[in-house]
N, CA, C and O atoms as a Tinker XYZ file with bonds, in Angstrom:
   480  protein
     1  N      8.681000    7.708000  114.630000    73     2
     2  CA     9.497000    7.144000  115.672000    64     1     3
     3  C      9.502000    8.120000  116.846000    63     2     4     5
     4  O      9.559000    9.339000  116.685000    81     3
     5  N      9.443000    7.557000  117.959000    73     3     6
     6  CA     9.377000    8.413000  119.115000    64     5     7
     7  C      9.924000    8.320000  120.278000    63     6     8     9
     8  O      9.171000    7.951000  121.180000    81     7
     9  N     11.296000    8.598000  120.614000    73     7    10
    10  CA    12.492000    8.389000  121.424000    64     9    11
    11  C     11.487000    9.061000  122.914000    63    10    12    13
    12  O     10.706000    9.998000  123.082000    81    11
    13  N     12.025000    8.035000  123.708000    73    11    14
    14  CA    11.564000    8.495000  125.229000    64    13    15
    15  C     13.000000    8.019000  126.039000    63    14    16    17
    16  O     13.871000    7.181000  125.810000    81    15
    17  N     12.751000    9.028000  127.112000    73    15    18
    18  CA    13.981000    9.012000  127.666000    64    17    19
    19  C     14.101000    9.684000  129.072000    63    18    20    21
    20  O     13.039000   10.144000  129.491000    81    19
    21  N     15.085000    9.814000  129.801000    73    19    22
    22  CA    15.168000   10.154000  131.135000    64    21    23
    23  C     16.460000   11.120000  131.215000    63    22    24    25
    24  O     17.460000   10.907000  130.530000    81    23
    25  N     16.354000   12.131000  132.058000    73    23    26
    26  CA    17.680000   13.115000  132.383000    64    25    27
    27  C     17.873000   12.837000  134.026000    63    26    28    29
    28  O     17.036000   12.384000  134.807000    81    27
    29  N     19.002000   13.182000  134.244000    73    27    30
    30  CA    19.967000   13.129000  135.823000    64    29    31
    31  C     19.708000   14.806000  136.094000    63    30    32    33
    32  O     19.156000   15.543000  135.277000    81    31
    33  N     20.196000   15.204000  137.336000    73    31    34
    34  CA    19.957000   16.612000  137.667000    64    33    35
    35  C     21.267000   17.636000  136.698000    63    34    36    37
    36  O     21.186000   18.838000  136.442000    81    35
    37  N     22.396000   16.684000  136.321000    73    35    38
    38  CA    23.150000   17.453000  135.241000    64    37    39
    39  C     22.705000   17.117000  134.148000    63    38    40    41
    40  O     23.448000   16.399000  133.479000    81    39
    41  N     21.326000   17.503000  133.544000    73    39    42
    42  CA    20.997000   17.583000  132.314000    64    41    43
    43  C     21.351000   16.327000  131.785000    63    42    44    45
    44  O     20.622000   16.246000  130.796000    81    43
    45  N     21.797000   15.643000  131.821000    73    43    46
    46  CA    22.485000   14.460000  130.458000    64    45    47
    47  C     21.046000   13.438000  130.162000    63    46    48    49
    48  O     20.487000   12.811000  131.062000    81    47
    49  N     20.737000   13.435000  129.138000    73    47    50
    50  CA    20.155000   12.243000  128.495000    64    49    51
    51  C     19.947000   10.728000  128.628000    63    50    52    53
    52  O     20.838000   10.142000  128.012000    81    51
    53  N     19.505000   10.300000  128.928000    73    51    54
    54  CA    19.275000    8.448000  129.045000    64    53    55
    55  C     18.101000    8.047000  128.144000    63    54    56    57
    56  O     16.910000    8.109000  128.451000    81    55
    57  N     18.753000    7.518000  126.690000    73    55    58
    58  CA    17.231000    7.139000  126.073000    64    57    59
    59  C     16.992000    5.521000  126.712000    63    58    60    61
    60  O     17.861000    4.649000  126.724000    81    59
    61  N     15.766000    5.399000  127.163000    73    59    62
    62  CA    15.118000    4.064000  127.452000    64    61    63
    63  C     14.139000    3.414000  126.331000    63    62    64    65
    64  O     13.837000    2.233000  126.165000    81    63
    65  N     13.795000    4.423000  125.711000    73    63    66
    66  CA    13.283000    3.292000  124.933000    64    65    67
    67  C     12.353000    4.201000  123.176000    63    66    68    69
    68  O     11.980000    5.369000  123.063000    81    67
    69  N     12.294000    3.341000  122.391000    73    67    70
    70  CA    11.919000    3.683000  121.274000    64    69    71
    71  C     10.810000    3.234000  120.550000    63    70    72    73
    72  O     10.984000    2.144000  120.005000    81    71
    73  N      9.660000    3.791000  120.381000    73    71    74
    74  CA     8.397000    3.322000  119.785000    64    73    75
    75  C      8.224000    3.943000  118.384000    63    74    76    77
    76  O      8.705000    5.034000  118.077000    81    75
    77  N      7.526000    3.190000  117.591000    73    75    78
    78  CA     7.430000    3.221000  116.216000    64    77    79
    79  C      5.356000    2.948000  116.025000    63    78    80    81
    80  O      4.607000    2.004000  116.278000    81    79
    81  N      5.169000    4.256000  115.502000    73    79    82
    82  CA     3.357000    4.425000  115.477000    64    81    83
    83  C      3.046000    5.298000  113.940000    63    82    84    85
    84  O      3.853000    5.995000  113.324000    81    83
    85  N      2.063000    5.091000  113.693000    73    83    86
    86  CA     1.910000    5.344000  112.610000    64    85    87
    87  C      0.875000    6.805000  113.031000    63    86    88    89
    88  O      0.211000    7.221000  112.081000    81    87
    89  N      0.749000    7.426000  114.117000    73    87    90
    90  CA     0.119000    8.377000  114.311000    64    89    91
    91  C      1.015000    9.178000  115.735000    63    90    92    93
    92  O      1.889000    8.438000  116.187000    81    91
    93  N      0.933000   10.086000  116.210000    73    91    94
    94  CA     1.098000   10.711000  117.538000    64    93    95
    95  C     -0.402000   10.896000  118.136000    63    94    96    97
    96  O     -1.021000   11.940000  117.929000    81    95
    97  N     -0.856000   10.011000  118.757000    73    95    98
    98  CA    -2.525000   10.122000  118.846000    64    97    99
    99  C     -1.869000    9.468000  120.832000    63    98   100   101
   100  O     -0.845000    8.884000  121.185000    81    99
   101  N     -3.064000    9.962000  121.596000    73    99   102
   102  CA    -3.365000   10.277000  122.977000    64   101   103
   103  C     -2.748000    8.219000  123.084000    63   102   104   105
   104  O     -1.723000    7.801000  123.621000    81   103
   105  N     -3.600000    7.581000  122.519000    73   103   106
   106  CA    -3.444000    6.187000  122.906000    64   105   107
   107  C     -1.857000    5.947000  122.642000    63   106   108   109
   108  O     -1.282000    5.317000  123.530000    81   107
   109  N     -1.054000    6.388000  121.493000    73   107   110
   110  CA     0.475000    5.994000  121.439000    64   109   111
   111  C      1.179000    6.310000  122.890000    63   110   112   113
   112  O      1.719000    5.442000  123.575000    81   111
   113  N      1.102000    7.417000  123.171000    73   111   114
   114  CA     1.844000    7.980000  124.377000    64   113   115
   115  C      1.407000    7.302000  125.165000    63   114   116   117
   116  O      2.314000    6.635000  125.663000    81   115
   117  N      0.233000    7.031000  125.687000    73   115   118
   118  CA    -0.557000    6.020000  127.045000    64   117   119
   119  C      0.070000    4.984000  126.741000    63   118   120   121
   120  O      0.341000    4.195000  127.646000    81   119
   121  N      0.495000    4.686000  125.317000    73   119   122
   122  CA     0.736000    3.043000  125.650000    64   121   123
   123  C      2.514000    3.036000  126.070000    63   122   124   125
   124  O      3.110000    2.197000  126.746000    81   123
   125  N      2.976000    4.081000  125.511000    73   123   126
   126  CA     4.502000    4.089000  126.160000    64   125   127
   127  C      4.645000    4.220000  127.641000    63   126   128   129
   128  O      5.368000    3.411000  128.222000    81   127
   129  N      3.973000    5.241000  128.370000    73   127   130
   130  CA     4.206000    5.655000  129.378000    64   129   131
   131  C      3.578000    4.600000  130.191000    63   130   132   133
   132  O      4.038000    4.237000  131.274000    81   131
   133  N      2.779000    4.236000  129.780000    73   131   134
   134  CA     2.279000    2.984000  130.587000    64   133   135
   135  C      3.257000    1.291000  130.699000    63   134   136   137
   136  O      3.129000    0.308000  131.429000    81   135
   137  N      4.048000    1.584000  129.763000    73   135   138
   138  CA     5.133000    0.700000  129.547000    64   137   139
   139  C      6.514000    0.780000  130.229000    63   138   140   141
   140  O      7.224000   -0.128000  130.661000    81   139
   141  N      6.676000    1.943000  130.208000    73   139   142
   142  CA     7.460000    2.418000  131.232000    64   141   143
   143  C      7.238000    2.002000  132.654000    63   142   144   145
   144  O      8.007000    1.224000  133.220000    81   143
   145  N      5.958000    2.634000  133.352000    73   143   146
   146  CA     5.597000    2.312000  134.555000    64   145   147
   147  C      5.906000    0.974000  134.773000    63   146   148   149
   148  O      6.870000    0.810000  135.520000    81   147
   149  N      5.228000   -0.307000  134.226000    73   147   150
   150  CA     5.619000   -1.418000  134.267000    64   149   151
   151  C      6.480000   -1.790000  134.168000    63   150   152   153
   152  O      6.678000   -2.757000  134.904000    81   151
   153  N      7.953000   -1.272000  133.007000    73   151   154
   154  CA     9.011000   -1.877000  133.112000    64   153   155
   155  C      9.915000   -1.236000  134.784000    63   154   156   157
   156  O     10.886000   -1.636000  135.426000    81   155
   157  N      9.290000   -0.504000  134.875000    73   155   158
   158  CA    10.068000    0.399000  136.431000    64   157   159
   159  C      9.455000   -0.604000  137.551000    63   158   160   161
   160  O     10.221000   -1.003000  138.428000    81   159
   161  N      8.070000   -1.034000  137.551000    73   159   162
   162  CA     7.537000   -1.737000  138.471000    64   161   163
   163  C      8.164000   -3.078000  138.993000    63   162   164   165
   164  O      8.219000   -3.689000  140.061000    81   163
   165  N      8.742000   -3.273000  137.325000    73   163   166
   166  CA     9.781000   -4.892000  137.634000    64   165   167
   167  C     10.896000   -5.037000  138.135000    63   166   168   169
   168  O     11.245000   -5.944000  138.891000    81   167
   169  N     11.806000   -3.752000  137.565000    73   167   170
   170  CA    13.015000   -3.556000  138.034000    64   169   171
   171  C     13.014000   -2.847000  139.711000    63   170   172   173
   172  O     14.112000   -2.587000  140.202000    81   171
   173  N     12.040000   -2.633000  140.332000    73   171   174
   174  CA    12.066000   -1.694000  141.312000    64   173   175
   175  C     10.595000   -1.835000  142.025000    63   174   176   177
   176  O      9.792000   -0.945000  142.308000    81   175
   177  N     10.507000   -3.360000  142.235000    73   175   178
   178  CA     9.620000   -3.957000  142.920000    64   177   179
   179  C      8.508000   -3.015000  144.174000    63   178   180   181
   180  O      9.223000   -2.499000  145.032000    81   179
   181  N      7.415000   -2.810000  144.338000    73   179   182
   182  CA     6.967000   -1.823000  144.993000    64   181   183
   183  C      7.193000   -0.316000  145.098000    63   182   184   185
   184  O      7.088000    0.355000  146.125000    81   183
   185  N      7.466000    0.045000  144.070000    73   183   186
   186  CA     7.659000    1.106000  143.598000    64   185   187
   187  C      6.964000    1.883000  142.039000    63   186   188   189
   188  O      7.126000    1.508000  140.878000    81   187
   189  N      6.331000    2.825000  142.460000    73   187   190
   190  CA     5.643000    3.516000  141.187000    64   189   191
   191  C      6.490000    4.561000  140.137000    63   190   192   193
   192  O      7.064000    5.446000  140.772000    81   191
   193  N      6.641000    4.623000  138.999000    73   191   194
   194  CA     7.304000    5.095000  138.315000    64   193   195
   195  C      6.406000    6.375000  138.027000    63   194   196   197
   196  O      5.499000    6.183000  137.216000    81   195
   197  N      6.535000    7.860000  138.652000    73   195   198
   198  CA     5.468000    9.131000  139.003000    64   197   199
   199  C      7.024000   10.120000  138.194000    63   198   200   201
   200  O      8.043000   10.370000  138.838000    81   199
   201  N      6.900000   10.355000  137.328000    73   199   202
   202  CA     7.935000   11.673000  137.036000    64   201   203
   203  C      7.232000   13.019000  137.173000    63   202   204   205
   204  O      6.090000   13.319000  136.826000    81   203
   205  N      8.448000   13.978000  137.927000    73   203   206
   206  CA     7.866000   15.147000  138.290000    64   205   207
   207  C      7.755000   16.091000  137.065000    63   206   208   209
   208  O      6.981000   17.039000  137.198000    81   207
   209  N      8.353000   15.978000  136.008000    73   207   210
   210  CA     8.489000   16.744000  134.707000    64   209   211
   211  C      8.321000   15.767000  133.736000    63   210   212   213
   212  O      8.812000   14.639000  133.752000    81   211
   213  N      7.418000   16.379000  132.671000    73   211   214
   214  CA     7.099000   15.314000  131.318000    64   213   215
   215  C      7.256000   16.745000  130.306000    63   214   216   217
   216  O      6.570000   17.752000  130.481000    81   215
   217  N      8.281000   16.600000  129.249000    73   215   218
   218  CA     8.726000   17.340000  128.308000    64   217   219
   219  C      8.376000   16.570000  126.702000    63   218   220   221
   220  O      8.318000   15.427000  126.248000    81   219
   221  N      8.262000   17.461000  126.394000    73   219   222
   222  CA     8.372000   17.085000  124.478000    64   221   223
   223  C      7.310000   18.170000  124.007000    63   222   224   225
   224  O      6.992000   19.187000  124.624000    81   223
   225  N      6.897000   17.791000  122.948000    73   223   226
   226  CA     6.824000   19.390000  121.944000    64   225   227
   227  C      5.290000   19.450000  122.546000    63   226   228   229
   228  O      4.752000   18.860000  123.483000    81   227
   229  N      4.755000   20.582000  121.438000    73   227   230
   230  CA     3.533000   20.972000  121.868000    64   229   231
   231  C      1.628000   20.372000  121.668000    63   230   232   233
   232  O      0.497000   20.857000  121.637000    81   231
   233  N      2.510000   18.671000  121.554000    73   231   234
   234  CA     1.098000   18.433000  121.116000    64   233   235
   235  C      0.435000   17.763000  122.328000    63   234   236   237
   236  O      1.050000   17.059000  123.128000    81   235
   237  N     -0.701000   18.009000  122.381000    73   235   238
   238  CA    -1.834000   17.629000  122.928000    64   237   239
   239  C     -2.283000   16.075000  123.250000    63   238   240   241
   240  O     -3.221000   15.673000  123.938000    81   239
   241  N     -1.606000   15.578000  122.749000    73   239   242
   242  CA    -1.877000   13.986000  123.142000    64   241   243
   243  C     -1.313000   13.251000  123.607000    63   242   244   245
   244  O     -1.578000   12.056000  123.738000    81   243
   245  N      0.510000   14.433000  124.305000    73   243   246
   246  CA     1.230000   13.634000  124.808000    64   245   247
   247  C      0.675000   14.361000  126.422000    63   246   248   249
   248  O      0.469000   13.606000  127.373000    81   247
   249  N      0.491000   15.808000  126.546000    73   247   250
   250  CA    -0.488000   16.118000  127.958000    64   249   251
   251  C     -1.531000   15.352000  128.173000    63   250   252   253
   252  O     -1.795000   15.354000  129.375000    81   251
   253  N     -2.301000   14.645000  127.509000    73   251   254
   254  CA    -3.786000   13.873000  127.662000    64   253   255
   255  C     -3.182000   12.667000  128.310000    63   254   256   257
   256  O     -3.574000   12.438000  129.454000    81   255
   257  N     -2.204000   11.767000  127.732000    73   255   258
   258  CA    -1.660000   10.898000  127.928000    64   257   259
   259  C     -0.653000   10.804000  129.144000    63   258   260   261
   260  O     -0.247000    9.741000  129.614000    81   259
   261  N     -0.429000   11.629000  129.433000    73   259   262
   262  CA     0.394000   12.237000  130.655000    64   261   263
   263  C     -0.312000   12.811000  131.970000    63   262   264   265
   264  O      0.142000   12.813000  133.114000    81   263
   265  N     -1.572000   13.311000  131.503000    73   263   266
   266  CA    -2.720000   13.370000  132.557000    64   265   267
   267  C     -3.185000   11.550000  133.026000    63   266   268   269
   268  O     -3.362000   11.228000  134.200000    81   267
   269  N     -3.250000   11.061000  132.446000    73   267   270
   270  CA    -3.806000    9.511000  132.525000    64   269   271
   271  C     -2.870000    8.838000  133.207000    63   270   272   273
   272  O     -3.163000    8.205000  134.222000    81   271
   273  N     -1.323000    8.916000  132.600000    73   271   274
   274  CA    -0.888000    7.606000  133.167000    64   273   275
   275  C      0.331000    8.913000  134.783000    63   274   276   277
   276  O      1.036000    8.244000  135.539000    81   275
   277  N      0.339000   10.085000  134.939000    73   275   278
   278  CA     0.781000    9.562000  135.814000    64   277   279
   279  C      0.297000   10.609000  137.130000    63   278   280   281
   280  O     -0.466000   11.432000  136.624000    81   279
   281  N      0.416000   10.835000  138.313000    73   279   282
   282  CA    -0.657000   11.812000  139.432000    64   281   283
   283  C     -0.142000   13.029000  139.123000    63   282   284   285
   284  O     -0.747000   13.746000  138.326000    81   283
   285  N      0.772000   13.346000  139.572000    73   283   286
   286  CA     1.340000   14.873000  140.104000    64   285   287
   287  C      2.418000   15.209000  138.824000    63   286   288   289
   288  O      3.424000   14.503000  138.752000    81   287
   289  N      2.256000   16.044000  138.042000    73   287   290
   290  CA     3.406000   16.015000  136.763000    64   289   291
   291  C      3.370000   17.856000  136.517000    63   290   292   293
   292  O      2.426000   18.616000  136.736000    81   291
   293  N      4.653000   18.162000  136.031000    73   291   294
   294  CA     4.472000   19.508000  135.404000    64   293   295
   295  C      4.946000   19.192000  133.407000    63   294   296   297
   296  O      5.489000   18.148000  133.047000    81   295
   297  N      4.719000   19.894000  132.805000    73   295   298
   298  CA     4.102000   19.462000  131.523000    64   297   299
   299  C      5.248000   20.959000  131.153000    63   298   300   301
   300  O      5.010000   22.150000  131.351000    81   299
   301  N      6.527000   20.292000  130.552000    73   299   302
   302  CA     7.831000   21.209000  130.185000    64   301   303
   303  C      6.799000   20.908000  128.291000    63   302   304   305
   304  O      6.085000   19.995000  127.878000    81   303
   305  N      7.293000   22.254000  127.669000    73   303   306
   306  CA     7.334000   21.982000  126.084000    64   305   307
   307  C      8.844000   22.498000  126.077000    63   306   308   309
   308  O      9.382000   23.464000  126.620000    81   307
   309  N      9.405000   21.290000  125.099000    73   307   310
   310  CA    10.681000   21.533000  124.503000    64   309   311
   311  C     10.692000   22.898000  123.717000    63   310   312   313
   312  O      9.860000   23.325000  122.917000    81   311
   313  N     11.977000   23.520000  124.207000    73   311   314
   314  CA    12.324000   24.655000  124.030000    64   313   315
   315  C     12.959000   25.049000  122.257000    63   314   316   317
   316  O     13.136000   26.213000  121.899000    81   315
   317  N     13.159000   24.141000  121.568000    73   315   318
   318  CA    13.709000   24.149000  120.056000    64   317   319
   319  C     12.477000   24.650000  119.257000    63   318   320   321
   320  O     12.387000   25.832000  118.926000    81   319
   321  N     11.467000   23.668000  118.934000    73   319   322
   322  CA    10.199000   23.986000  118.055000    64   321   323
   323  C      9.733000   25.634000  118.574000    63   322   324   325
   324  O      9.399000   26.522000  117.790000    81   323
   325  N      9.806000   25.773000  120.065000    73   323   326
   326  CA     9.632000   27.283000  120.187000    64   325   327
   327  C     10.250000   28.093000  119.460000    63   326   328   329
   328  O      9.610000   28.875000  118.758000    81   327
   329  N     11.929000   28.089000  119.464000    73   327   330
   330  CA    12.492000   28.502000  119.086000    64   329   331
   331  C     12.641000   29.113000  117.115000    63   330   332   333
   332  O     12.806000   30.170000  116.505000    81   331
   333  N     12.455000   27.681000  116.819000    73   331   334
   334  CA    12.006000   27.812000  115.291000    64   333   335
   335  C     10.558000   28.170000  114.876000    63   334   336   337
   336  O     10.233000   28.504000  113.737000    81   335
   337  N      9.827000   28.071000  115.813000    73   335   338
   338  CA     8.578000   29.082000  115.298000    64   337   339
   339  C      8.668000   30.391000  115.835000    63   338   340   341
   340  O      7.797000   31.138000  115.388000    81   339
   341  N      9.518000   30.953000  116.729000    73   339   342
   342  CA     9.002000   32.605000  116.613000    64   341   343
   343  C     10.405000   33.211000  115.802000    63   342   344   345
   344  O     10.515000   34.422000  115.610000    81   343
   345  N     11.381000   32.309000  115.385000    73   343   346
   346  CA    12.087000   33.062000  114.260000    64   345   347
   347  C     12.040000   33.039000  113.076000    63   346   348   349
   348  O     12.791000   33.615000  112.289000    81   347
   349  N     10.886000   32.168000  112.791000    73   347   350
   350  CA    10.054000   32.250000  111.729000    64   349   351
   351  C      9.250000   33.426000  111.490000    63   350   352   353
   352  O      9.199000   34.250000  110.578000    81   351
   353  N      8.591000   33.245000  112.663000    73   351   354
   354  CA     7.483000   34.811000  112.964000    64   353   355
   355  C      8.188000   36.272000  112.843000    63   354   356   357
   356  O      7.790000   37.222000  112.169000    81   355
   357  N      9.317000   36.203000  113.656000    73   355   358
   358  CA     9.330000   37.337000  114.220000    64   357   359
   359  C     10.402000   38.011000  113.080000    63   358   360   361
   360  O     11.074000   38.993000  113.397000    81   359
   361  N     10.492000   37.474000  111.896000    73   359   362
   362  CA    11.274000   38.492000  110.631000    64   361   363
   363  C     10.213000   39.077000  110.314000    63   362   364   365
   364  O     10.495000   40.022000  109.577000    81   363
   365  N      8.796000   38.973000  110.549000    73   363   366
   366  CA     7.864000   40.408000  110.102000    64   365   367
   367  C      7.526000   41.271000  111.178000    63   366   368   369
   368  O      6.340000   41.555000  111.342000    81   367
   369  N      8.132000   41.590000  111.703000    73   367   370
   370  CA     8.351000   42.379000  112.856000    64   369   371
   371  C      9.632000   43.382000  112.357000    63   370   372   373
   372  O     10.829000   43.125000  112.482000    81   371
   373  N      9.246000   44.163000  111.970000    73   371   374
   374  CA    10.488000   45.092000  110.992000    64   373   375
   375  C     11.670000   45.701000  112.050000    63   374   376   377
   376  O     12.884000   45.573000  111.896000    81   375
   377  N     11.075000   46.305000  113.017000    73   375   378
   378  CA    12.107000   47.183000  113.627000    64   377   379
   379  C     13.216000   46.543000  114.843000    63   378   380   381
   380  O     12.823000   46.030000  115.890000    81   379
   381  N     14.298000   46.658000  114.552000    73   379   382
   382  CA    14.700000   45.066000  115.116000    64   381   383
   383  C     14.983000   45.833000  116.730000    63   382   384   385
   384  O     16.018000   45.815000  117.395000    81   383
   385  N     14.145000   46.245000  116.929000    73   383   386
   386  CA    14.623000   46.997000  118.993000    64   385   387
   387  C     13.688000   46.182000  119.131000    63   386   388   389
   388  O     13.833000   45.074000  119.646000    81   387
   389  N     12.383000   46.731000  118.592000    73   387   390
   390  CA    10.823000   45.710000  118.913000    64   389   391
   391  C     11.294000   44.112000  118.653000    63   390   392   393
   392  O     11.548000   43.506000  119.694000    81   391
   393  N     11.396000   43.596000  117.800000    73   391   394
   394  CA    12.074000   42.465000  117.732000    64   393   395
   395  C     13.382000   41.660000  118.718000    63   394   396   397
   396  O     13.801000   40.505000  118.793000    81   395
   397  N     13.687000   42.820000  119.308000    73   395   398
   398  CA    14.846000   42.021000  120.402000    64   397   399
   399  C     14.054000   42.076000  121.846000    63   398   400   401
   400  O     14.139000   41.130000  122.630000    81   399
   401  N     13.302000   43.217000  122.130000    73   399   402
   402  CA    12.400000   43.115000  123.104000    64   401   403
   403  C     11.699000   41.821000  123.223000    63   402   404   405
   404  O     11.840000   41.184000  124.266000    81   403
   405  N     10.754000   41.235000  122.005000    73   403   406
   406  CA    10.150000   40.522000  121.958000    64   405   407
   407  C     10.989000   38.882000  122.599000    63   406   408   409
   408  O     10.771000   38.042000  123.472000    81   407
   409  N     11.895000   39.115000  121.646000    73   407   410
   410  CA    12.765000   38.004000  122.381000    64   409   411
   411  C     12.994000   37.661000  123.846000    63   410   412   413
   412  O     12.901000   36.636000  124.521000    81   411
   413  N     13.311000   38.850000  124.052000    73   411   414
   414  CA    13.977000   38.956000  125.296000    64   413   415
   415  C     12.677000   38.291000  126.731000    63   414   416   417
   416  O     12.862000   37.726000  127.808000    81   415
   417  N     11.374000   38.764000  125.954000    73   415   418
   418  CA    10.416000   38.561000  126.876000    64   417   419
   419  C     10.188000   37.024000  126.876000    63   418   420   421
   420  O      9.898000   36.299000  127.828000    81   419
   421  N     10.343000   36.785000  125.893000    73   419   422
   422  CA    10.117000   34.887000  125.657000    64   421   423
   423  C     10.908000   34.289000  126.102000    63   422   424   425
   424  O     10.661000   33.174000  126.562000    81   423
   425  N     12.238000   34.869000  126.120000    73   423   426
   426  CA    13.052000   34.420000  127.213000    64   425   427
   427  C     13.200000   34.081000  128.419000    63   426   428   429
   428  O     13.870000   33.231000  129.006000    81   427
   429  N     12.318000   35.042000  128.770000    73   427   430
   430  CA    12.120000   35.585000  130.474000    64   429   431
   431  C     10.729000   34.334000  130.815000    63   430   432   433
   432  O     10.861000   33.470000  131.681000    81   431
   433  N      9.618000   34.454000  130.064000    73   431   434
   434  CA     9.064000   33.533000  130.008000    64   433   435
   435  C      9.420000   32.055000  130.284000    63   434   436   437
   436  O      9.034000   31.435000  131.276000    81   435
   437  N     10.384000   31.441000  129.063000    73   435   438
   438  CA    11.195000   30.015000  129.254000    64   437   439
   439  C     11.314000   29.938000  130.923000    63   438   440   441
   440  O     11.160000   28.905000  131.574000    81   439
   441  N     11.518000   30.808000  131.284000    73   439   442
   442  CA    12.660000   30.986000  132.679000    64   441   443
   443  C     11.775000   30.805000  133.402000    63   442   444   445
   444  O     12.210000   30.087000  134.302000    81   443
   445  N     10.337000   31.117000  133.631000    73   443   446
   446  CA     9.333000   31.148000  134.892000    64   445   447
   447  C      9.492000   29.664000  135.807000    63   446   448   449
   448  O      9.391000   28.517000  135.370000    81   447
   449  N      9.738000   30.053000  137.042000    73   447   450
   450  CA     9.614000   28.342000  137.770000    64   449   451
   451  C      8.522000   28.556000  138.607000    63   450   452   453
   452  O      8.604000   28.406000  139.826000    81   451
   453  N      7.401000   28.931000  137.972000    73   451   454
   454  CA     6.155000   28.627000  138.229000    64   453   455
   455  C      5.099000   29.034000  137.236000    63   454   456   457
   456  O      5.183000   29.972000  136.443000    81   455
   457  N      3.602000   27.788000  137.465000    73   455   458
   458  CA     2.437000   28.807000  136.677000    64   457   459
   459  C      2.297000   30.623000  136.696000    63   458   460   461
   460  O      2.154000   31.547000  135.895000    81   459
   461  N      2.420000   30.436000  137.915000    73   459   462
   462  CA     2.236000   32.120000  138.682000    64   461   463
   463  C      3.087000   32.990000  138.382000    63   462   464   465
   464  O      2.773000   34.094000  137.937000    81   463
   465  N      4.208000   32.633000  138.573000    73   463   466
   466  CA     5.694000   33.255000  137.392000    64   465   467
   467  C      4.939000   33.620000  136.244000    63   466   468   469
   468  O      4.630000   34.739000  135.835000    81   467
   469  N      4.681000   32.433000  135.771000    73   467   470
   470  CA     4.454000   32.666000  133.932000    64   469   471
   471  C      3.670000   33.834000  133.742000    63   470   472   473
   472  O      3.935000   34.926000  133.238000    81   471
   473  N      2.622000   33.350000  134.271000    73   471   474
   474  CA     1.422000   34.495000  134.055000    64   473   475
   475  C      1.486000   35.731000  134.642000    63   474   476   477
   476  O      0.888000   36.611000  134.023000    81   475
   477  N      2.126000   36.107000  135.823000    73   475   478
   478  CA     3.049000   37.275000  136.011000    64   477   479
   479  C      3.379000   38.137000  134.758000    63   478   480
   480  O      4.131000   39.107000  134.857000    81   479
């Protein structure tokens, strides 16, 4: 199941809509987002449905699918699955100064509001 949805500039949530696929494959996402566009096209006659941010986890077929259906996009990965994979990782990391450093940098990372930031 795969909840899609919309946020306001105060963060809050709007789910629009819910698809049910038996894979997370490049064509599921194309076919949502492409569903979207159209349902925006009806409600909002001459108008293209272009979001400036497309978020969700780290797989690859929702960027492919997000390259396709819409022009100009920045490509957020949800910040949780990060979260639970480097505190998974980072208990073999013994010395916990090195270990809070590490954090601290991934932190700083999350935070970049740009490519150029990031890679900074």
């Amino acid at each position: 199941m795969l909840l899609v949805g919309t946020s306001d500039k105060n963060r809050k949530f709007f789910p629009v809509g819910i698809a049910v696929t038996v894979s997370e494959a490049t064509d599921d996402f194309l076919f949502i987002f492409e569903s979207l566009k159209k349902s925006y096209r009806q409600e909002y006659p001459g108008q293209e449905y272009d979001p400036n941010v497309v978020v969700g986890d780290s797989a690859e077929a929702i960027s492919s699918a997000a390259d396709h259906a819409f022009n100009h996009r920045t490509r957020v990965h949800c910040w949780s699955p990060v979260i639970r994979n480097v505190d998974k990782n980072l208990v073999k990391v013994k010395n916990p100064d090195i270990r809070q450093s590490i954090w601290h940098d991934i932190e700083q990372l999350q935070l970049a509001k740009s490519e150029a930031e990031f890679d900074v």
